[in-house]
N, CA, C and O atoms as a MOPAC input file, in Angstrom:
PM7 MOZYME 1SCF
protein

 N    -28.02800 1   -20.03600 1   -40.60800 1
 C    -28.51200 1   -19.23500 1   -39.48900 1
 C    -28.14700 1   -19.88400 1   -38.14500 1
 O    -27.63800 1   -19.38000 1   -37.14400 1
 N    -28.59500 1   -21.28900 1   -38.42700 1
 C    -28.25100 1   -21.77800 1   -37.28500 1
 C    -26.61900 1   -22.14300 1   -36.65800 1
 O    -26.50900 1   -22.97400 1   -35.75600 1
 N    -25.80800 1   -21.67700 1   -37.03500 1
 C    -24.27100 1   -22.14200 1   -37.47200 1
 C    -23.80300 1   -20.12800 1   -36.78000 1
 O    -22.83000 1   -19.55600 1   -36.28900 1
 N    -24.63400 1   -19.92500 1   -37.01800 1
 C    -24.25400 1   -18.03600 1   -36.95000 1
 C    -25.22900 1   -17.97700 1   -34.54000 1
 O    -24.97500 1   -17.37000 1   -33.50000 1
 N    -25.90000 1   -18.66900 1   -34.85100 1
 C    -26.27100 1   -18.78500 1   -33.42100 1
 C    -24.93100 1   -19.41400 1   -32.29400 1
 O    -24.25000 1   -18.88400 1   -31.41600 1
 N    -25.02600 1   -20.98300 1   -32.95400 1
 C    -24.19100 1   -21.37600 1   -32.19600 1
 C    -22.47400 1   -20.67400 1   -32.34000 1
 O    -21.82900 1   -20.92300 1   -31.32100 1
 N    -21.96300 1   -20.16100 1   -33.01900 1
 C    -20.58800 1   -19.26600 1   -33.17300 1
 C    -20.49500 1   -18.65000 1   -32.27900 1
 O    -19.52200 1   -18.66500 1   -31.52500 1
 N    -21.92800 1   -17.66000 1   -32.10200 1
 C    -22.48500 1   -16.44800 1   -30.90800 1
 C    -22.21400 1   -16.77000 1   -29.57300 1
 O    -21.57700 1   -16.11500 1   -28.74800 1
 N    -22.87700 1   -18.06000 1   -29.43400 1
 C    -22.94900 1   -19.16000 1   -27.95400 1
 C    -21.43500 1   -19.49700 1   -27.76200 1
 O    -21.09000 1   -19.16400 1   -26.62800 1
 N    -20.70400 1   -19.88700 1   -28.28000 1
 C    -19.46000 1   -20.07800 1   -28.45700 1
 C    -18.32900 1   -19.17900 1   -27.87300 1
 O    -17.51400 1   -19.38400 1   -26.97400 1
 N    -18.62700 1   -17.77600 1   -28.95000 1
 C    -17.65600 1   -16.48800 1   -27.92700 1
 C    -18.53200 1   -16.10100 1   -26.58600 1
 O    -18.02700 1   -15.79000 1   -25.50700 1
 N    -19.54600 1   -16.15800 1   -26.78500 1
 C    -20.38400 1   -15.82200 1   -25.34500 1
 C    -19.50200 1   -16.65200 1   -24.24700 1
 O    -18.69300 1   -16.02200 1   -23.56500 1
 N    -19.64200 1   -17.96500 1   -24.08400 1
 C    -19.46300 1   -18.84000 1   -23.75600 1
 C    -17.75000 1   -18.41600 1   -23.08800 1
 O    -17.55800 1   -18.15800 1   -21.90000 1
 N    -16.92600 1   -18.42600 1   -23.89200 1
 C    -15.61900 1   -17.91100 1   -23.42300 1
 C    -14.75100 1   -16.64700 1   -23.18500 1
 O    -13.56400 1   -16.38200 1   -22.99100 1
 N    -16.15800 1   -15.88000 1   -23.31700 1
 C    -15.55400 1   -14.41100 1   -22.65500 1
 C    -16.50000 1   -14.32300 1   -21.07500 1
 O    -16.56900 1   -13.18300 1   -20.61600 1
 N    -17.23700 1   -15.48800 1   -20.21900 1
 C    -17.86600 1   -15.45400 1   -19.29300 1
 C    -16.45300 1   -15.71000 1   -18.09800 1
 O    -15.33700 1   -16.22700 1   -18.15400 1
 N    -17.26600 1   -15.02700 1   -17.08900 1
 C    -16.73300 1   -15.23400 1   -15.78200 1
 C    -15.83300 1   -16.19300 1   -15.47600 1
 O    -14.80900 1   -15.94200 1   -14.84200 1
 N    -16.18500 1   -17.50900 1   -15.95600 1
 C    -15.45400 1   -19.11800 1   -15.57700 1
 C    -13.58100 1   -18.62700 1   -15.68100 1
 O    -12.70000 1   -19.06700 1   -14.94300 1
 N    -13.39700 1   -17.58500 1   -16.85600 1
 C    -11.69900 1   -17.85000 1   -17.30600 1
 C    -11.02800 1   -16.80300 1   -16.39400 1
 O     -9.84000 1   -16.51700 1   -16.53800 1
 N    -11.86000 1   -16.19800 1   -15.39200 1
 C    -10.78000 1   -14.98600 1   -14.86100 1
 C    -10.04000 1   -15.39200 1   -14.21700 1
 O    -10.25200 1   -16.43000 1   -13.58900 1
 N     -9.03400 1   -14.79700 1   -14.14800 1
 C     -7.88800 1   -15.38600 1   -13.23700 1
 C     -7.73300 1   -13.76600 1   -12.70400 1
 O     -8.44600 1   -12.76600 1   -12.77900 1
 N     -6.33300 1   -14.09900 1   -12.09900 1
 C     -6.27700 1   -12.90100 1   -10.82800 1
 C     -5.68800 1   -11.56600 1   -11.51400 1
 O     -5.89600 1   -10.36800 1   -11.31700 1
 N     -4.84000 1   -12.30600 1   -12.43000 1
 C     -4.12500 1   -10.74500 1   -13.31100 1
 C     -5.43300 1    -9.58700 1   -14.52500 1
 O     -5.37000 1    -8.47700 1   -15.05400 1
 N     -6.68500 1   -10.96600 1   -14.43200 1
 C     -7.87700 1    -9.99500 1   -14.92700 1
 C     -7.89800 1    -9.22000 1   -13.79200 1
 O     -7.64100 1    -8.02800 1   -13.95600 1
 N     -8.11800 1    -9.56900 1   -12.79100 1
 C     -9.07300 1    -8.96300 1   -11.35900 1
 C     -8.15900 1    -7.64700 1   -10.99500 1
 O     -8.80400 1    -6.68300 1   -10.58100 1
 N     -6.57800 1    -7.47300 1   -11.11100 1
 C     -5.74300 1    -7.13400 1   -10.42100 1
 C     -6.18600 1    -5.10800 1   -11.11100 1
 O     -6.10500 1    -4.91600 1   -12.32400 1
 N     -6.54200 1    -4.05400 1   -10.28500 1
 C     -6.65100 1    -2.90700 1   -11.10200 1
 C     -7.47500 1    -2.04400 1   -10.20700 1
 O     -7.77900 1    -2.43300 1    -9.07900 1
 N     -7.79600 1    -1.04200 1   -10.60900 1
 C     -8.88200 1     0.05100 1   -10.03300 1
 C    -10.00700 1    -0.06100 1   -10.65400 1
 O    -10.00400 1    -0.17900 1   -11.87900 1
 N    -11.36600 1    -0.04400 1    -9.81900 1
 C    -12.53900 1     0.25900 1   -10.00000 1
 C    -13.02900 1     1.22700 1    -9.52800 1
 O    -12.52200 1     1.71300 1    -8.51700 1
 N    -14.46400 1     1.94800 1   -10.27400 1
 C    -15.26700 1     2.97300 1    -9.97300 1
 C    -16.49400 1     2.01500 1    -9.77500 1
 O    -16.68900 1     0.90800 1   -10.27600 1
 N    -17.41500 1     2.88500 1    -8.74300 1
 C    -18.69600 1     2.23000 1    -8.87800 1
 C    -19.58700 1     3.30400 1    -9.61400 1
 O    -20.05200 1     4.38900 1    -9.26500 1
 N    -19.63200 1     2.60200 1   -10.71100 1
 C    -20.92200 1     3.44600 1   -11.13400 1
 C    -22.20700 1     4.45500 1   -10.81500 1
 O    -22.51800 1     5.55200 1   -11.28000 1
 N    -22.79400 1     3.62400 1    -9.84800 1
 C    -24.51500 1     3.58900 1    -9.86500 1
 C    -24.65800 1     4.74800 1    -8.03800 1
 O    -25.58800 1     4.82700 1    -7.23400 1
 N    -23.27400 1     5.42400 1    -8.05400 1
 C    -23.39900 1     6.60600 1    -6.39000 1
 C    -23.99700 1     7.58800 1    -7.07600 1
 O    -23.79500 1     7.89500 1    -8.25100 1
 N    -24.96900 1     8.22300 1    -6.07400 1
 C    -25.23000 1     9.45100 1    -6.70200 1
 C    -24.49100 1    11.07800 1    -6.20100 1
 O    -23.95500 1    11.99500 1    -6.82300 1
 N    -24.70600 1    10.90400 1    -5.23500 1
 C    -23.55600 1    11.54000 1    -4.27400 1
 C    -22.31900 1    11.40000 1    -3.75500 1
 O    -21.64800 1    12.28300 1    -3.22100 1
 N    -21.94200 1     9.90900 1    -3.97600 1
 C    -20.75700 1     9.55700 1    -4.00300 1
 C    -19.64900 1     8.94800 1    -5.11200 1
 O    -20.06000 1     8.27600 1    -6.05800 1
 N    -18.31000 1     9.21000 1    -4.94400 1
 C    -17.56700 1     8.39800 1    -5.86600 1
 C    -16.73900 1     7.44400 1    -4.60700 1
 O    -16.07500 1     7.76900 1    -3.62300 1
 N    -17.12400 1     6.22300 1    -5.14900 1
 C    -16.87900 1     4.92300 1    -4.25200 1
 C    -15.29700 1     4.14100 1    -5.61400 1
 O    -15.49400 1     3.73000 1    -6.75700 1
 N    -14.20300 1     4.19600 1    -5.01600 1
 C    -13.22800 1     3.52200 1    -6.06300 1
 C    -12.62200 1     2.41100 1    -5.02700 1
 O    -12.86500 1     2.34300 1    -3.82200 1
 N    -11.81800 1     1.60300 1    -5.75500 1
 C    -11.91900 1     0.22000 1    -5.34600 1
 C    -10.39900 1    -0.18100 1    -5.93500 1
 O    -10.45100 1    -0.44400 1    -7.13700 1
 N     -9.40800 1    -0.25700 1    -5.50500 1
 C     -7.66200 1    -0.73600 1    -5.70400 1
 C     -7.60500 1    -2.25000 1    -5.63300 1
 O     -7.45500 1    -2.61200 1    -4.46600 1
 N     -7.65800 1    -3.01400 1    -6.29100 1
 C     -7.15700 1    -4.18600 1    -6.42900 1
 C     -6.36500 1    -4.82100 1    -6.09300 1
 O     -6.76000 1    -5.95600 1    -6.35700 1
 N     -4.92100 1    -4.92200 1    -5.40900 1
 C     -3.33100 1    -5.08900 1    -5.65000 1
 C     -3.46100 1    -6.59200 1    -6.17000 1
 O     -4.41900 1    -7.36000 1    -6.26500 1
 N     -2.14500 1    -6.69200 1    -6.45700 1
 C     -1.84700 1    -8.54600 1    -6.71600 1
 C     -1.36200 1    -9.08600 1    -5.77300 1
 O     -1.32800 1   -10.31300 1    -5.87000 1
 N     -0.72900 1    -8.41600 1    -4.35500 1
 C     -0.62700 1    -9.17100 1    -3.12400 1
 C     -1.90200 1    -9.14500 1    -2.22300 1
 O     -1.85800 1    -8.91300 1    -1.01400 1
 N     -2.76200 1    -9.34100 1    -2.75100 1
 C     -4.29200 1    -9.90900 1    -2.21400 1
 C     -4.65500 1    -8.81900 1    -1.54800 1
 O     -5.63600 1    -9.13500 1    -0.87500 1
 N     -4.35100 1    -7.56900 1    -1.35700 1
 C     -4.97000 1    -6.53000 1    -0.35700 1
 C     -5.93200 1    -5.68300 1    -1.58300 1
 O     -5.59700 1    -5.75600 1    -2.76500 1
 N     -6.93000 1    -5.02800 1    -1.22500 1
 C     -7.52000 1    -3.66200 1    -1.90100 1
 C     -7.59800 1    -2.71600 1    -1.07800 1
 O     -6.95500 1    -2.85800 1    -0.03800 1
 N     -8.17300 1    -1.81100 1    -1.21000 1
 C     -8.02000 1    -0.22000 1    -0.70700 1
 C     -9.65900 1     0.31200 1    -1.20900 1
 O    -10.11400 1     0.41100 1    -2.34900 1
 N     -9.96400 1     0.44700 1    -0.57900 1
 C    -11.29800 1     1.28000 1    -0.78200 1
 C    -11.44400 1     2.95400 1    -0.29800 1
 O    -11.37400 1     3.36100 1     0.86200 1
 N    -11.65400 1     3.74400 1    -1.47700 1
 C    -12.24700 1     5.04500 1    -0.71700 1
 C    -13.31600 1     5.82300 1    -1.88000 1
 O    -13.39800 1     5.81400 1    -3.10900 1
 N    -14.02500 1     6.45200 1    -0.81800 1
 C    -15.11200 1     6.91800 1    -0.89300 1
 C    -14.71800 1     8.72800 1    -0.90900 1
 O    -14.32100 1     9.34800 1     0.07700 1
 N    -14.91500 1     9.21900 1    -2.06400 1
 C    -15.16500 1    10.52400 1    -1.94000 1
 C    -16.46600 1    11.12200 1    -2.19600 1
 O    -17.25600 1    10.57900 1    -2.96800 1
 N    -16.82000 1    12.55800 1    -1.40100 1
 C    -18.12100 1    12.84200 1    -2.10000 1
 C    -17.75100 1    13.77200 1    -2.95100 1
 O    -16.69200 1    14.38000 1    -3.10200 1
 N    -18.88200 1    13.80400 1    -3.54800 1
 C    -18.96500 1    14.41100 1    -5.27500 1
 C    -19.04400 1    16.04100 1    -4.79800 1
 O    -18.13300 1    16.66400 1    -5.34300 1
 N    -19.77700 1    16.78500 1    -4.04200 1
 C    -19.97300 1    17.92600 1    -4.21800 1
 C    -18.49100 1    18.47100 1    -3.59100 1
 O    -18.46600 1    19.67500 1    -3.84400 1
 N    -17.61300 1    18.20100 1    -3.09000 1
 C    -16.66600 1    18.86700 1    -2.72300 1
 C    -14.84100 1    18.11300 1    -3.15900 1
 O    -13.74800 1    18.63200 1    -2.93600 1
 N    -15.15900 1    16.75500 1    -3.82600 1
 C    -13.87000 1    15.94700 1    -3.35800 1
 C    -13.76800 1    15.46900 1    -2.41300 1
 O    -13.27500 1    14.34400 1    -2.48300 1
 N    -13.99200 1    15.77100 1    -1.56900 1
 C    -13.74600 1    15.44600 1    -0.15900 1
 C    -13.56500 1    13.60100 1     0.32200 1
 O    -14.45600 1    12.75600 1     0.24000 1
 N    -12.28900 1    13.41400 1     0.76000 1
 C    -12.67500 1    11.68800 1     1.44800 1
 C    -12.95600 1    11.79100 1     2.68600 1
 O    -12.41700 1    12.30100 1     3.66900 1
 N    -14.22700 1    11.01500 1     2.39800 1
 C    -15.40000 1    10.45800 1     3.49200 1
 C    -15.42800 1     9.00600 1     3.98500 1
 O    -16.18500 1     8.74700 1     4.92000 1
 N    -14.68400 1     8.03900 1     3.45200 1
 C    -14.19300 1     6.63600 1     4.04300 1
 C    -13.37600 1     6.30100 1     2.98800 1
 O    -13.33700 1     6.44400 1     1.76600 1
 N    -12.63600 1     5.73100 1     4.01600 1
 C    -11.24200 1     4.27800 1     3.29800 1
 C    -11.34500 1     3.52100 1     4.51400 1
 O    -11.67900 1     3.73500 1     5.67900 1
 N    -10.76900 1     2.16200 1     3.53400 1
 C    -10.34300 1     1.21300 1     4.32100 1
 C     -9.48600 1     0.41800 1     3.57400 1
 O     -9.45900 1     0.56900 1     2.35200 1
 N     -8.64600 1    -0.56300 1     4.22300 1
 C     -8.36700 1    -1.40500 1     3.32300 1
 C     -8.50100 1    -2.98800 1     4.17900 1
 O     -8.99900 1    -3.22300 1     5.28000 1
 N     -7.88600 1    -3.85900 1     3.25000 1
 C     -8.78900 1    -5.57500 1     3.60300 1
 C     -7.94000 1    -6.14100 1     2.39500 1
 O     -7.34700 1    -5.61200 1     1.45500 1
 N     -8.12700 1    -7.39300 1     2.80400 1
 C     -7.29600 1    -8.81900 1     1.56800 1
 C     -8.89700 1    -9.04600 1     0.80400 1
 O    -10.03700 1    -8.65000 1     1.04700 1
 N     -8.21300 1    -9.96200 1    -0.30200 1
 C     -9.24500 1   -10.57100 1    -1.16700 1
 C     -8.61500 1   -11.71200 1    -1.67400 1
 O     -7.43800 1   -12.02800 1    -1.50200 1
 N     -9.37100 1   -12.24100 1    -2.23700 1
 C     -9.12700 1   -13.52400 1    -3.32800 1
 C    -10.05100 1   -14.19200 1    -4.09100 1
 O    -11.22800 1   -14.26400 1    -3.73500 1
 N     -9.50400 1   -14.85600 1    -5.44700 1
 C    -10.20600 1   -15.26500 1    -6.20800 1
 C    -10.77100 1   -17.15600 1    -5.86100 1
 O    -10.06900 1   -18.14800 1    -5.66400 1
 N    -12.14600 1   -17.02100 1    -5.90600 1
 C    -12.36200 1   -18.71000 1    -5.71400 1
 C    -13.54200 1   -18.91200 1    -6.80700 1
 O    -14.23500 1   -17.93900 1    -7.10600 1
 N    -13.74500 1   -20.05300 1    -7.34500 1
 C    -14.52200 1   -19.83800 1    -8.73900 1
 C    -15.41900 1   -19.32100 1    -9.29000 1
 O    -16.58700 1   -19.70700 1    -9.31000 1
 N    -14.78700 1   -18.03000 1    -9.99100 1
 C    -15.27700 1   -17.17400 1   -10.45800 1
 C    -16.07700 1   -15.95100 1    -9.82500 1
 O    -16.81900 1   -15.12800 1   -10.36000 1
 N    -15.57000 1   -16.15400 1    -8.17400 1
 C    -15.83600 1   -14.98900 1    -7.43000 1
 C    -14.88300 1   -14.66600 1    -6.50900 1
 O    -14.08900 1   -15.42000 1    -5.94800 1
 N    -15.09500 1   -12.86900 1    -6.33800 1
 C    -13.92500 1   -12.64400 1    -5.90200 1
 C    -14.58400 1   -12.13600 1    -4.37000 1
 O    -15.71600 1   -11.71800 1    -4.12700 1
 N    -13.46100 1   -12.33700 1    -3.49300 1
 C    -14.24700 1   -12.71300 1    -1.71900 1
 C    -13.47800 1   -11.55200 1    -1.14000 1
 O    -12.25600 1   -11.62700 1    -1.01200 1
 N    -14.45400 1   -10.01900 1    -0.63300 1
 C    -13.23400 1    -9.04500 1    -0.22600 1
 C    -13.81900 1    -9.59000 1     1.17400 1
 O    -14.90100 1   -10.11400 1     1.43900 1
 N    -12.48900 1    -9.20900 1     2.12200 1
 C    -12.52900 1    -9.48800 1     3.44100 1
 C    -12.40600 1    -8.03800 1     4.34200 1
 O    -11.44300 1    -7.27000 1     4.34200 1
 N    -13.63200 1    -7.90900 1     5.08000 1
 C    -13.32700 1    -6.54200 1     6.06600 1
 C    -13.55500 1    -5.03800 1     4.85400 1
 O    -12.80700 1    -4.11300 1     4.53800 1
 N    -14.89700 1    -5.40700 1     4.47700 1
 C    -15.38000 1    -4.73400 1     3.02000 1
 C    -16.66900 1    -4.23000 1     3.50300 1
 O    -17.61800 1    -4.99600 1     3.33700 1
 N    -16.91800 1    -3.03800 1     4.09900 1
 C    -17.87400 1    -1.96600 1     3.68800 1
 C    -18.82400 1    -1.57000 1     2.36200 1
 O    -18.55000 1    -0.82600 1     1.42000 1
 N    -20.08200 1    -2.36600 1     2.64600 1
 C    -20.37100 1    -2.52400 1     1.06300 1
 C    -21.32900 1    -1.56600 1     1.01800 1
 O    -22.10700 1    -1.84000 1     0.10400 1
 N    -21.67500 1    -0.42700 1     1.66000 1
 C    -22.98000 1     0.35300 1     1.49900 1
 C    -22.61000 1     1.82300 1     1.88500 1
 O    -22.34700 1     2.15100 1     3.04200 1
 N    -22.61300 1     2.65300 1     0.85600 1
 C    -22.61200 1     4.19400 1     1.75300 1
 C    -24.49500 1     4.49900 1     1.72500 1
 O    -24.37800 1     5.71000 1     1.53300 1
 N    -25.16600 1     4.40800 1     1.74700 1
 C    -26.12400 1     5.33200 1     2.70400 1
 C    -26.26900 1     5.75800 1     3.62600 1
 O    -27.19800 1     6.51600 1     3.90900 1
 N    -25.48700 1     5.43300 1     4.28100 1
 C    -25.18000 1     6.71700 1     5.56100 1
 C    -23.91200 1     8.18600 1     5.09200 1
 O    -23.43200 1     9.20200 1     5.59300 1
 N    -23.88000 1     7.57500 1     4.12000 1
 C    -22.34800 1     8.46000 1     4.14000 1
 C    -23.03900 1     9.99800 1     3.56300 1
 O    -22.81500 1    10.48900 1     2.45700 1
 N    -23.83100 1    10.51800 1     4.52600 1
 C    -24.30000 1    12.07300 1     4.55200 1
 C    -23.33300 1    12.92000 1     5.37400 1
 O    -23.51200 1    14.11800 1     5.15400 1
 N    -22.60700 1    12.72900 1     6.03300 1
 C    -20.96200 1    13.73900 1     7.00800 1
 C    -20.36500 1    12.18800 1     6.92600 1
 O    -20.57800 1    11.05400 1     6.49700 1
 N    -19.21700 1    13.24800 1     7.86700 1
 C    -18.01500 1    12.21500 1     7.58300 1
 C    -17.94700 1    10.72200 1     8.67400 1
 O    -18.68400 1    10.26500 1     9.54800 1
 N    -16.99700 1    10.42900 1     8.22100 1
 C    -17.36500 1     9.25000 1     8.95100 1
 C    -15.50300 1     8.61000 1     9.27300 1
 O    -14.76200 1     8.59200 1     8.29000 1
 N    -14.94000 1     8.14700 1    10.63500 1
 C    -13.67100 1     7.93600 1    10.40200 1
 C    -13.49900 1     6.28600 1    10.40300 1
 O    -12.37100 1     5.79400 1    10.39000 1
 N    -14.75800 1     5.41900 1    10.42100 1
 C    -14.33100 1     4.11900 1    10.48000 1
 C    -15.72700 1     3.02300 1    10.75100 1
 O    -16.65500 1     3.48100 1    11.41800 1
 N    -15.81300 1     1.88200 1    10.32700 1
 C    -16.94500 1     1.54900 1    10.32100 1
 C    -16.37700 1    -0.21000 1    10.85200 1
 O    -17.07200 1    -1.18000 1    10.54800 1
 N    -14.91100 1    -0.39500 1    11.74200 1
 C    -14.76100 1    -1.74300 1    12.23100 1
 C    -15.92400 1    -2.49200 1    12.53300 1
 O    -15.80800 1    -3.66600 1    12.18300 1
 N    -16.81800 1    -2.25900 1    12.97200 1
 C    -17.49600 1    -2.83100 1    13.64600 1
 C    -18.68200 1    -3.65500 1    12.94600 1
 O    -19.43800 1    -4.50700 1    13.41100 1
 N    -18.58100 1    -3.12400 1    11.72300 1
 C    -19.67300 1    -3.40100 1    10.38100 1
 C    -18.99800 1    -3.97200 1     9.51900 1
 O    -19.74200 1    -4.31600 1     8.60000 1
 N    -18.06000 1    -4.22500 1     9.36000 1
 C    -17.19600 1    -4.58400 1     7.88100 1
 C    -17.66700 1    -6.25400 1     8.09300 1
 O    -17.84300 1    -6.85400 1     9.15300 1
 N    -17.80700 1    -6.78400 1     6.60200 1
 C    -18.19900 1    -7.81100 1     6.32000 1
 C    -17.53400 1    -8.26800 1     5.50200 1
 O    -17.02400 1    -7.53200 1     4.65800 1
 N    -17.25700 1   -10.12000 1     5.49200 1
 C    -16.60700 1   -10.76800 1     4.24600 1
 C    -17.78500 1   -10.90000 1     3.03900 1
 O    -18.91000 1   -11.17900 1     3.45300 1
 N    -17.62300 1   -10.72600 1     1.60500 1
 C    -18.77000 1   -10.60400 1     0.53000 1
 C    -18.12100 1   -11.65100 1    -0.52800 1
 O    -16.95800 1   -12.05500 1    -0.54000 1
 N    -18.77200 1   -11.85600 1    -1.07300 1
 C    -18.38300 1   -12.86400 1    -1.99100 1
 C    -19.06800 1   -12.34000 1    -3.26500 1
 O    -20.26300 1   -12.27700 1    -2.97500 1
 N    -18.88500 1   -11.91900 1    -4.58200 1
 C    -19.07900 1   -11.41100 1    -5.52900 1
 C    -19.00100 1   -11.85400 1    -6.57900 1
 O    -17.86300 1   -12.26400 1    -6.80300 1
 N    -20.02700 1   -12.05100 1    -7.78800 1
 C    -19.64500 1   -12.72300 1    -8.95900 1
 C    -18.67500 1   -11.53200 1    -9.81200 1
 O    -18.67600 1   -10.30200 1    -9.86900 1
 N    -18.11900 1   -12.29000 1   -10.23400 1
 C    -17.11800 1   -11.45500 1   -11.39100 1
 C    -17.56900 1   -11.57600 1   -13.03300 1
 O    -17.70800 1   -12.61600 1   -13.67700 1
 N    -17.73100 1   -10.33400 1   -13.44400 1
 C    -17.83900 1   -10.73800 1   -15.29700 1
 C    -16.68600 1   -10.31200 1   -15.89400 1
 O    -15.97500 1    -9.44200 1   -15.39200 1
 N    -16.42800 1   -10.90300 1   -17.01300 1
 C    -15.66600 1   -10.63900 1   -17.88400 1
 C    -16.18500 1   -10.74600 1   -19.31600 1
 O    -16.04900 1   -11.78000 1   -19.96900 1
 N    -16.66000 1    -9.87600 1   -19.69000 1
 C    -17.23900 1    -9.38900 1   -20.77700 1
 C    -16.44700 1    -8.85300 1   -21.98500 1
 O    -16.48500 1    -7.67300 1   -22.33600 1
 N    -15.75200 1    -9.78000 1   -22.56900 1
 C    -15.16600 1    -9.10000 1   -23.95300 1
 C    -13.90500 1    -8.61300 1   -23.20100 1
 O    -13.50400 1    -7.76100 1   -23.99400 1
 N    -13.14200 1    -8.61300 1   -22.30800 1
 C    -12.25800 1    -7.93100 1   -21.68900 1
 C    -12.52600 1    -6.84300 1   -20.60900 1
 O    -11.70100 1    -6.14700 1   -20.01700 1
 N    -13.79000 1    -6.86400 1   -20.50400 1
 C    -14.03800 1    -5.72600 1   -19.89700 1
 C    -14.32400 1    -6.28200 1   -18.51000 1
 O    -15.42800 1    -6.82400 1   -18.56700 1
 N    -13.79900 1    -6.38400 1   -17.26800 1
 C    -14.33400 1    -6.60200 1   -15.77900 1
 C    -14.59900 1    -6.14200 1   -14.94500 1
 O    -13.82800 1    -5.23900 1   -14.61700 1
 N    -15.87500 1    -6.40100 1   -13.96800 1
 C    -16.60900 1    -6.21700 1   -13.22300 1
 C    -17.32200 1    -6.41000 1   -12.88800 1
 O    -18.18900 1    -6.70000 1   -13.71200 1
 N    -17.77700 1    -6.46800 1   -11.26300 1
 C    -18.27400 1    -7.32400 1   -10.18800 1
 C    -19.19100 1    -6.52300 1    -9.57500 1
 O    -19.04100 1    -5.30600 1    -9.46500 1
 N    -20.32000 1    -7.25500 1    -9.08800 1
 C    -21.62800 1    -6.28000 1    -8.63300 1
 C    -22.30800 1    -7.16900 1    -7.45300 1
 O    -22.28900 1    -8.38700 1    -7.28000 1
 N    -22.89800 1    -6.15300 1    -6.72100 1
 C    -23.97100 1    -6.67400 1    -5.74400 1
 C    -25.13100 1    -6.13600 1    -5.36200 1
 O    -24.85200 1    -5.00000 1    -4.97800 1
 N    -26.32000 1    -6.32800 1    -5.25000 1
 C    -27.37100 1    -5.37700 1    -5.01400 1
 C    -27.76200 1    -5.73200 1    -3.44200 1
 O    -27.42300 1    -6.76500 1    -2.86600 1
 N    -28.64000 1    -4.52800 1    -2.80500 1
 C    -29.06500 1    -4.10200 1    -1.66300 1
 C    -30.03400 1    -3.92400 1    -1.62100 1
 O    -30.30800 1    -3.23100 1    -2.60100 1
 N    -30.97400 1    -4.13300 1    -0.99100 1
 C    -32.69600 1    -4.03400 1    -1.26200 1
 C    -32.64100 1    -2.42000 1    -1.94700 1
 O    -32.02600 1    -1.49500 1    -1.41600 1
 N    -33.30600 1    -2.32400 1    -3.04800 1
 C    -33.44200 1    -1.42400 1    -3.86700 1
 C    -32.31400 1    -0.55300 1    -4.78600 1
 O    -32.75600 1     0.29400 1    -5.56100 1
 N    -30.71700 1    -0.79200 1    -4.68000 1
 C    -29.58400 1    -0.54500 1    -5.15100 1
 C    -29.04200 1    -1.53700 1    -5.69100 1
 O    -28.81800 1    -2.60900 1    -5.13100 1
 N    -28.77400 1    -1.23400 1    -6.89900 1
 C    -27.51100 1    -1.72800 1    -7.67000 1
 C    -26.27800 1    -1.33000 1    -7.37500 1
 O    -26.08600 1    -0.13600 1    -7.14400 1
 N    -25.10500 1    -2.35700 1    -7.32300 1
 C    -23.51300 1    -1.50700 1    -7.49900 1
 C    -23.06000 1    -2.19700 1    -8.13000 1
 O    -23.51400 1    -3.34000 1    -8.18300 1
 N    -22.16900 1    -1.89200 1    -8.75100 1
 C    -21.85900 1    -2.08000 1   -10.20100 1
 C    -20.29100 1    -1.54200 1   -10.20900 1
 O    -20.03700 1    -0.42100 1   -10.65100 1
 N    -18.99100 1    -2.63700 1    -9.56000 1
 C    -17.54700 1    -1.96500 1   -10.02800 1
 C    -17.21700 1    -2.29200 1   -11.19800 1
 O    -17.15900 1    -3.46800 1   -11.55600 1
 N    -16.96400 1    -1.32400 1   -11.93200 1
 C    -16.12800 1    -1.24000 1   -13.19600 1
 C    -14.77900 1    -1.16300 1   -13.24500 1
 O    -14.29900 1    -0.26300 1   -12.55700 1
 N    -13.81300 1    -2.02900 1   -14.02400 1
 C    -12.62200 1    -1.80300 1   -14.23400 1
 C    -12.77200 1    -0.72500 1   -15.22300 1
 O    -13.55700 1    -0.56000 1   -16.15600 1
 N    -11.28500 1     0.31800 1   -14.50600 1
 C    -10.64100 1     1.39900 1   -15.21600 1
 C    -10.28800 1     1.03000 1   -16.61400 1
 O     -9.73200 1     1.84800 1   -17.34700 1

C-alpha cells in the first residue's frame, strides 16, 4: 500500500509546475470562469501574447491588447496585461493607463497547462487549447 502511495507522490511530483519550459507555455488559452465574456489569450514563442475579449451574446470584440511575457520559475510574467473585465458591460477601445505586469503560477498537470489568478471574489482560470 505503502509503495502504491509513494509511486502516486512520485508522478505527482513530476507532472508539477517546476518542469515547464516555454514550448509547454507557447499556445492559445480560454478563460474559463467569464460569464458574459469569452476572454482568449495567444501565447507566441517570440515572447509577445495577444489578448482579446469577446462578448458572448453577440461575438462581438470588446478588448485586445497585446504585451511580451516570460517564463521565470515556474511563473509566467505577462507585461502590459489587463487582468479583469468587470467593466466590460459596452465597449471599450483601450485601457493604457491600467495595464499591469502579473506574475502567475503555471500548472502542468498530466500535460495539460494552465495558469490562474483570483480577484476578490473571482476565479480565472486560462486553459490551454
Amino acid at each position: 500500500m505503502k509503495a502504491k502511495v509513494y509511486y502516486f507522490l512520485f508522478i505527482a511530483l513530476c507532472c508539477c509546475s517546476c518542469n515547464v519550459t516555454v514550448k509547454d507555455i507557447v499556445g492559445t488559452y480560454v478563460s474559463n470562469f467569464r460569464v458574459n465574456n469569452l476572454d482568449t489569450l495567444k501565447v507566441n514563442t517570440d515572447g509577445t501574447y495577444e489578448k482579446h475579449v469577446y462578448r458572448i451574446s453577440d461575438n462581438r470584440l470588446i478588448y485586445q491588447n497585446k504585451g511580451s511575457w516570460e517564463l521565470r520559475d515556474g511563473r509566467i510574467i505577462f507585461k502590459d496585461f489587463f487582468e479583469s473585465d468587470q467593466a466590460f458591460s459596452k465597449e471599450f477601445k483601450g485601457y493604457s493607463d491600467i495595464l499591469i505586469t502579473t506574475s502567475l503560477d503555471v500548472n502542468n498537470s498530466f500535460g495539460k497547462v494552465s495558469f490562474d489568478f483570483s480577484e476578490e471574489k473571482n476565479d480565472y482560470l486560462y486553459r490551454k487549447l
